[in-house]
C-alpha positions in Angstrom: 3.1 12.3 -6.3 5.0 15.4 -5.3 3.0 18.8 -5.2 4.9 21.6 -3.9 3.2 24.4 -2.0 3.9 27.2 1.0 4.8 25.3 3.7 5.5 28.3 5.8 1.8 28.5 7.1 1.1 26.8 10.5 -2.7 25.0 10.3 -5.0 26.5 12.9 -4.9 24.1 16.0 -8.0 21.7 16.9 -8.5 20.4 20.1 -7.5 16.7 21.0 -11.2 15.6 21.8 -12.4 17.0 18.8 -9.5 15.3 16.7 -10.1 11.8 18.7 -13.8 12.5 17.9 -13.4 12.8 14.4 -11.1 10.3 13.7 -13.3 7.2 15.7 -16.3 8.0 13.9 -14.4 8.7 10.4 -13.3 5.0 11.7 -16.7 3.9 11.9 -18.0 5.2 8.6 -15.0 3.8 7.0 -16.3 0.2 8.5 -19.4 0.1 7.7 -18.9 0.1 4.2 -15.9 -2.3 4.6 -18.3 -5.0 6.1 -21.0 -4.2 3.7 -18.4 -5.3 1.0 -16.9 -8.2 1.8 -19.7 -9.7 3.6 -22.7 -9.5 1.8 -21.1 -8.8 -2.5 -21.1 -13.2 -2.5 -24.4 -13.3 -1.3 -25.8 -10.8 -3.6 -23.7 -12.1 -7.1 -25.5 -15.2 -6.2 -28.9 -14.9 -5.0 -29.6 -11.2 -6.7 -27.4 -10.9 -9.7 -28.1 -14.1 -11.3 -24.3 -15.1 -10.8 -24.2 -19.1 -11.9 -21.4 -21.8 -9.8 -19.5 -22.1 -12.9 -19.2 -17.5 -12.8 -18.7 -17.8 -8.7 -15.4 -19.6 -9.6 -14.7 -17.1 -11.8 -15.3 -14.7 -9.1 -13.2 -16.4 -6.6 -10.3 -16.0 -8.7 -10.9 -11.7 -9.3 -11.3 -11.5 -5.9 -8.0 -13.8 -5.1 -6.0 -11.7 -7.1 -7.3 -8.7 -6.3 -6.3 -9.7 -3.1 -2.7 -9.9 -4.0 -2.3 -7.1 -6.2 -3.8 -4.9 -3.6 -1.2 -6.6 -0.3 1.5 -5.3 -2.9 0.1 -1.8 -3.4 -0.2 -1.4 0.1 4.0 -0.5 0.5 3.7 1.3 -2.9 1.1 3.7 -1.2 2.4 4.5 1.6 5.7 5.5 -0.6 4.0 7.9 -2.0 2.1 9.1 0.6 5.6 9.8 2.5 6.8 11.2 -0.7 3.6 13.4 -0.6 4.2 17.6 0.2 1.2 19.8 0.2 -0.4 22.4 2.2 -2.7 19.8 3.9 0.3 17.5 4.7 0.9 14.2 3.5 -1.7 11.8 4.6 -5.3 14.4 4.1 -5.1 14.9 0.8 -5.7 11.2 0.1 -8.2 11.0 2.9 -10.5 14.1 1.0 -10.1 12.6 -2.4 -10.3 8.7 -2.1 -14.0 9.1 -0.5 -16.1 9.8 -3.2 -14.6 6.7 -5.3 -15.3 4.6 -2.5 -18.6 5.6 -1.9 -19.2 5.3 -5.6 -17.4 2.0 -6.5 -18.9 0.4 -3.5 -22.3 1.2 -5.0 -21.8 0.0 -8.8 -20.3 -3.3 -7.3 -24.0 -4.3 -6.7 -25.6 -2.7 -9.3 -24.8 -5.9 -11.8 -26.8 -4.8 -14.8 -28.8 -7.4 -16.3 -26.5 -8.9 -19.6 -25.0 -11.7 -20.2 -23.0 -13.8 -17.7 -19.6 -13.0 -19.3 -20.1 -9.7 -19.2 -21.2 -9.3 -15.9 -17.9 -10.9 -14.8 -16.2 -7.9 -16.7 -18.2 -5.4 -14.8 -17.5 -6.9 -11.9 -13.8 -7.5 -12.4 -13.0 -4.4 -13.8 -15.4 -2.6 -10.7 -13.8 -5.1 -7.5 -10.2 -4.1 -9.0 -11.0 -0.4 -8.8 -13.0 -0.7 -5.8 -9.6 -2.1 -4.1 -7.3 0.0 -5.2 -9.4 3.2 -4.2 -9.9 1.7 -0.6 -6.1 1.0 -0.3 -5.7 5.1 -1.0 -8.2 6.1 1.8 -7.5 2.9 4.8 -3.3 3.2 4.4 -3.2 7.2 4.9 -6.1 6.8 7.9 -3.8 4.8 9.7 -0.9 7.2 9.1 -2.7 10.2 10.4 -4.2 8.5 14.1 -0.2 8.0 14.4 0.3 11.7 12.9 -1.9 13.3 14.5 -1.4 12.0 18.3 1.6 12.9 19.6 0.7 11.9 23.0 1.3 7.9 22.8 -1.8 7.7 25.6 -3.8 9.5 23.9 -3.2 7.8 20.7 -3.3 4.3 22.1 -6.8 5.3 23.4 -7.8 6.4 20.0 -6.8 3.3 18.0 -8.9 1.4 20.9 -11.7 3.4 20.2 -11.2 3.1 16.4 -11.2 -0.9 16.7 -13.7 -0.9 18.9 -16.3 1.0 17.0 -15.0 -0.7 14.1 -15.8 -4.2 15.5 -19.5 -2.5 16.6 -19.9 -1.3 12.5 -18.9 -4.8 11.6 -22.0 -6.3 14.1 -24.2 -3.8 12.7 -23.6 -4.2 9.5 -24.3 -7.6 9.3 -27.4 -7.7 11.1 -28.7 -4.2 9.9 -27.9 -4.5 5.8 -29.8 -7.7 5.1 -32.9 -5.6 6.7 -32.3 -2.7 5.2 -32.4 -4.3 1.6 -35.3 -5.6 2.1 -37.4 -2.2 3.3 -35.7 -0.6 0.6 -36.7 -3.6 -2.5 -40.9 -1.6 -1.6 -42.0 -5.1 -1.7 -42.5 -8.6 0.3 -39.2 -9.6 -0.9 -35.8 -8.7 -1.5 -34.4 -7.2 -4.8 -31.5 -6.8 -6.4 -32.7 -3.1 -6.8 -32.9 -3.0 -3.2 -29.8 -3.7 -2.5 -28.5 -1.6 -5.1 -30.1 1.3 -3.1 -29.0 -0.1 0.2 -25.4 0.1 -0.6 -25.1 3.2 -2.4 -26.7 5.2 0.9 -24.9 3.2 3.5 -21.7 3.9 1.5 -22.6 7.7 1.1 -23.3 8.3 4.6 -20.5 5.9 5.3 -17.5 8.0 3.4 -19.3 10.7 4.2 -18.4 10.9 8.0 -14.8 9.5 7.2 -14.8 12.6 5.6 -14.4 13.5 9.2 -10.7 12.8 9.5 -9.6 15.4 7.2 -11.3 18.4 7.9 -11.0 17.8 11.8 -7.7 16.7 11.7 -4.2 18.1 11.8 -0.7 16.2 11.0 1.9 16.7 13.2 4.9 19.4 13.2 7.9 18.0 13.2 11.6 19.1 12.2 12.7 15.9 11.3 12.3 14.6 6.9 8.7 13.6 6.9 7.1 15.3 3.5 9.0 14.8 0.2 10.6 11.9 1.4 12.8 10.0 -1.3 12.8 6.4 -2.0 16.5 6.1 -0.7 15.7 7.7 2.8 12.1 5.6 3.1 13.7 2.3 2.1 17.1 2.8 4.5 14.6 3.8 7.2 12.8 0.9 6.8 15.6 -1.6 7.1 16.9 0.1 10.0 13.3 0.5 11.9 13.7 -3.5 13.6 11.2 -2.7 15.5 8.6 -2.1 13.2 9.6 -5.0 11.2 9.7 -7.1 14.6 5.8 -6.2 14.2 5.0 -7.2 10.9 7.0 -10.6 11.3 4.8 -11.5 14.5 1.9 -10.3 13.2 1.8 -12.5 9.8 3.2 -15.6 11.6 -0.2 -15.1 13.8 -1.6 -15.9 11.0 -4.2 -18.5 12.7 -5.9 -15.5 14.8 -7.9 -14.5 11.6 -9.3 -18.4 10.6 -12.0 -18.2 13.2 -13.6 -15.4 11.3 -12.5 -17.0 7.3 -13.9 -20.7 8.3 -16.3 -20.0 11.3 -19.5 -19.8 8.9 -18.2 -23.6 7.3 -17.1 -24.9 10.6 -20.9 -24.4 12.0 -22.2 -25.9 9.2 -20.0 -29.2 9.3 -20.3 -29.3 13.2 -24.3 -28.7 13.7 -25.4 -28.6 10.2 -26.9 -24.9 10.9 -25.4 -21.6 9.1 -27.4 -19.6 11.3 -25.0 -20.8 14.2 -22.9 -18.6 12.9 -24.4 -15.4 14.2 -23.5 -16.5 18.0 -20.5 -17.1 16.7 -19.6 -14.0 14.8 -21.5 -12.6 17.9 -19.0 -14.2 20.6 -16.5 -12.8 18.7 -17.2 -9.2 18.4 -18.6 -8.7 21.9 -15.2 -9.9 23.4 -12.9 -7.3 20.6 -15.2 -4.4 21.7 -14.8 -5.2 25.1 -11.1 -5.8 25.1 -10.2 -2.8 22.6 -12.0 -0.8 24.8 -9.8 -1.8 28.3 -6.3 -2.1 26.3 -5.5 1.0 26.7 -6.0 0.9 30.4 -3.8 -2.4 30.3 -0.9 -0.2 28.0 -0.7 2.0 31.2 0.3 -0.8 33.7 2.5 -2.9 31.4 4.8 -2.3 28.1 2.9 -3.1 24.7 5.6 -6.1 24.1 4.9 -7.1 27.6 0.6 -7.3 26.9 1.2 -8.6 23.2 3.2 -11.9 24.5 1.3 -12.4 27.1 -2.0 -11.8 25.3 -0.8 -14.3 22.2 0.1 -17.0 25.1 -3.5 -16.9 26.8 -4.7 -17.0 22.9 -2.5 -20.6 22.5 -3.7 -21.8 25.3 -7.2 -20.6 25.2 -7.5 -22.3 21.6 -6.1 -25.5 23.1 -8.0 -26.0 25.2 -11.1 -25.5 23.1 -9.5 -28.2 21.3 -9.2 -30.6 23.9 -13.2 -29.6 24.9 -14.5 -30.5 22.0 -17.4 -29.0 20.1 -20.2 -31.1 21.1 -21.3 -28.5 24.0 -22.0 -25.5 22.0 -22.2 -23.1 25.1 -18.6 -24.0 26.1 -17.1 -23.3 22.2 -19.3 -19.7 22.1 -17.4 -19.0 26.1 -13.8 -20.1 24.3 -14.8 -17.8 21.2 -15.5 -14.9 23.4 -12.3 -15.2 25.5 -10.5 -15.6 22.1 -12.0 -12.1 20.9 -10.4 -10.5 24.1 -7.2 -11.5 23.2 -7.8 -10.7 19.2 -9.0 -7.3 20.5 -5.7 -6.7 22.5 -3.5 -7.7 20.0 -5.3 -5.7 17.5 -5.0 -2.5 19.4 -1.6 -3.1 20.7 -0.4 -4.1 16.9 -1.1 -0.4 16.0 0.2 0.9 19.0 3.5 -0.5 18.6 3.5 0.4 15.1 3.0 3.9 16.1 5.5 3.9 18.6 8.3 3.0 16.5 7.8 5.5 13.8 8.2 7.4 16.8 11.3 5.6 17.7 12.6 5.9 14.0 12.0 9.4 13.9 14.1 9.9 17.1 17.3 8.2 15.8 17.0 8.2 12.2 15.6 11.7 12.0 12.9 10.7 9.6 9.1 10.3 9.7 7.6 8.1 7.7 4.4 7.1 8.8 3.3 6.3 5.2 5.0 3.2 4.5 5.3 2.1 8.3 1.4 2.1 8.6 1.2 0.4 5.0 3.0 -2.2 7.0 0.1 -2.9 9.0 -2.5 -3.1 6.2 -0.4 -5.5 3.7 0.5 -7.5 7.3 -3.5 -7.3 8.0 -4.1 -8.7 4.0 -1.2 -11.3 4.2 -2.8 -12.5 7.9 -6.4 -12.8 5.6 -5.4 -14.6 2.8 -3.1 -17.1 4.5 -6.3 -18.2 6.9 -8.1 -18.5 3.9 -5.9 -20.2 2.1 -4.9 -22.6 5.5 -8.7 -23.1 6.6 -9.2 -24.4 2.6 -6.3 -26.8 3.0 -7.7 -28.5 6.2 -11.5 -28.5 4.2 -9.9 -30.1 1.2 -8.0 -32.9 3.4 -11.4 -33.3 5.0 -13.3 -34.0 1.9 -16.2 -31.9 3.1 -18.1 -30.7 0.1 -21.6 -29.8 -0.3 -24.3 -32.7 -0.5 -22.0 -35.0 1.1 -22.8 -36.8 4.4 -21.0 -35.7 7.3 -18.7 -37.5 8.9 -17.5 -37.6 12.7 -13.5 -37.5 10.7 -14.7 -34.5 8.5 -15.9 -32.5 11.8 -12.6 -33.7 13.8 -10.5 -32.0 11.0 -12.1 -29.2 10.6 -12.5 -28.1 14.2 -8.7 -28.7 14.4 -8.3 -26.2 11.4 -9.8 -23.5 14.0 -8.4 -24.5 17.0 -5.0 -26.2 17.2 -3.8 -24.1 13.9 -4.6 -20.8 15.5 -2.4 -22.2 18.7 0.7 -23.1 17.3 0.3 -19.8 15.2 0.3 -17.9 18.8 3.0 -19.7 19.7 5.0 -19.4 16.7 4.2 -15.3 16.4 5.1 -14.7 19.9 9.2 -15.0 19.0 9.3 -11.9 16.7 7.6 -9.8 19.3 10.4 -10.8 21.9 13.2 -8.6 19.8 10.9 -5.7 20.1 12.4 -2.5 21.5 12.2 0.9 21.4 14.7 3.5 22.7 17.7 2.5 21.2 20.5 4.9 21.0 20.0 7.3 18.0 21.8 6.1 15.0 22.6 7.5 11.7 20.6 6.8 8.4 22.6 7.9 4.8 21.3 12.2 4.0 19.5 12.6 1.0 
């Protein structure tokens, strides 16, 4: 998509704080609606829409591929965003108009009308499908913007630890607040598929409503080197020549093993204590210590060089989830201490991983003398996916070699595997990722990059 217009006028200016304001809470609506999604759409195909064991395999499939289809959009989007020119700039213009088909989509996904099984798979196929693709347009250009819009690399590494921070908060909220909120809005003793229907569709009103935020309080950078209009020839030889940025994404994917806490913790607790409801300390342990950490890495970024806190960070993690390994999960206190001290180091890496990112689409526009935060911050998303799916898809493995199923007794060898699937996997991942992140540097001399 290419729309020329005047680009001769210069957008009124807006203060920082108000442009760090907006773009936290835009953050935080964004979310909200996130979590609402992908935590609570199994629970409601299955307890509110009538959605049989047989259809949740079907499910598990749409949403796989989904998955997948959406990773690979990711690079495609942010191609076109760099390939974007309008009077709003590049990355707005998909901020204003992706809302309202996120709002919507996220509302029809649980309103399943009552029809036949088959069918209800169609809706729900041809909704999740849509329902991805329109939350790839609005996250890929949000990211794009904090590293447009910041040219200060302080102020912007505050800002992305304010975003992840209040985004870890909406996730906590979220999950305690929207199972309560369906249930006041069912107007009855118990819970309805109508009511959470009506949840949904206001949370993800008010929700895309404030993300709304980032594009009328916003402004994208000025800058005299390419960065709207962009061809595919100068994004894709900027791409190859940005090693740092690639550095990133390498690390990041082979860190896989940070993300299976949160994709098997729910399955661990069940093997390991035979409670689900374990899972809130958990989940709990977990977000306290990313708020708390994505909060203080910025002040950390002032003392020491992001490749200098991201190895040292991913180290701690390996040895942290060691540790927990050798401890054991019969004390239940000491695994919820380990989880928290494992969110602080998922928080910094979180907040330094966009930070670096940033910082060399900064670097690339120096020596390349292009700007392409489209497809550099798609980078982190399809990285952020690929990290996802491959816990899933590891955590499953260990499951599988475990035998655990439900309605089968527990044994002391299931639990032993398991709890290795969350601990030791995540520490040779840390290990593994930290080699990428040792080539990373910014500040090379400027180089040349093939005119369009």
């Amino acid at each position: 998509m290419t729309v020329t217009t005047d680009q001769t006028a210069t957008p009124p200016a807006i203060p920082l704080r108000t442009q760090s304001l907006a773009v936290v809470t835009a953050g935080f609506g964004q979310n909200i609606v996130l979590t609402t999604v992908s935590t609570f759409i199994l629970v409601y195909l299955l307890q509110y829409a009538g959605i049989s064991t047989a259809g949740l395999a079907v499910v598990t499939i749409i949403i796989t591929v989904s998955k997948i289809i959406d990773a690979i959009l990711d690079p495609v989007m942010g191609s076109i965003i760099d390939m974007t020119r309008t009077r709003w700039g590049k990355l707005r213009p998909y901020i204003l108009f992706s809302a309202a088909p996120v709002a919507l989509l996220s509302g029809l996904l649980f309103t399943i009308p009552d029809i036949a099984e088959p069918l209800k798979l169609v809706y729900f196929g041809v909704c999740y499908m849509l329902w991805s693709l329109a939350y790839t347009v609005c996250d890929v250009p949000f990211w794009g913007l904090i590293g447009s819009a910041f040219t200060d690399p302080a102020a912007r590494t505050r800002v992305i630890g304010m975003v992840r921070a209040f985004g870890a908060i909406a996730l906590g909220l979220a999950t305690l607040g929207m199972p309560w909120l369906a249930r006041l809005l069912s107007f009855g003793p118990e819970t309805t598929s109508a009511g959470w229907s009506l949840a949904v569709f206001i949370t993800s009103i008010l929700g895309m409503s404030v993300f709304l935020l980032a594009f009328f309080f916003t402004r994208e950078r000025q800058t005299t080197a390419a960065s709207t209009g962009l061809t595919m020839r100068q994004l894709l030889s900027t791409l190859v020549h940005n090693t740092p940025l690639l550095m990133v994404l390498l690390g990041s994917v082979l860190g896989f093993g940070r993300f299976i806490v949160q994709a098997g913790g729910a399955v661990f607790v069940v093997i390991a204590y035979g409670d689900e409801g374990t899972f809130t300390l958990v989940g709990a342990a977990i977000i306290l210590g990313m708020v708390i950490s994505s909060f203080t890495t910025p002040l950390l970024l002032r003392r020491m060089s992001a490749r200098t806190l991201v190895v040292v960070s991913t180290l701690i993690a390996a040895v942290l989830y060691a540790a927990m390994y050798v401890v054991g999960y019969s004390n239940l206190v000491a695994i919820l201490v380990f989880i928290f001290l494992t969110g602080l180091t998922l928080g910094i890496f979180l907040v330094t991983q966009a930070t670096m990112i940033a910082d060399s689409v900064d670097d690339a526009e120096r020596r390349l003398g292009v700007r392409n935060d489209g497809i550099s911050f798609a980078g982190l998303t399809f990285a952020s996916k690929i990290m996802n799916a491959l816990a899933v898809l590891v955590f499953g493995v260990f499951v599988v070699i475990a035998g655990y199923e439900a309605g089968v007794d527990v044994t002391e060898s299931m639990q032993n595997t398991v709890f290795a699937a969350i601990t030791l996997v995540p520490a040779a991942s840390c290990l593994i990722s930290v080699i990428p992140f040792l080539f990373y540097r910014v500040g090379a001399p400027a180089a040349s990059v093939t005119p369009e």
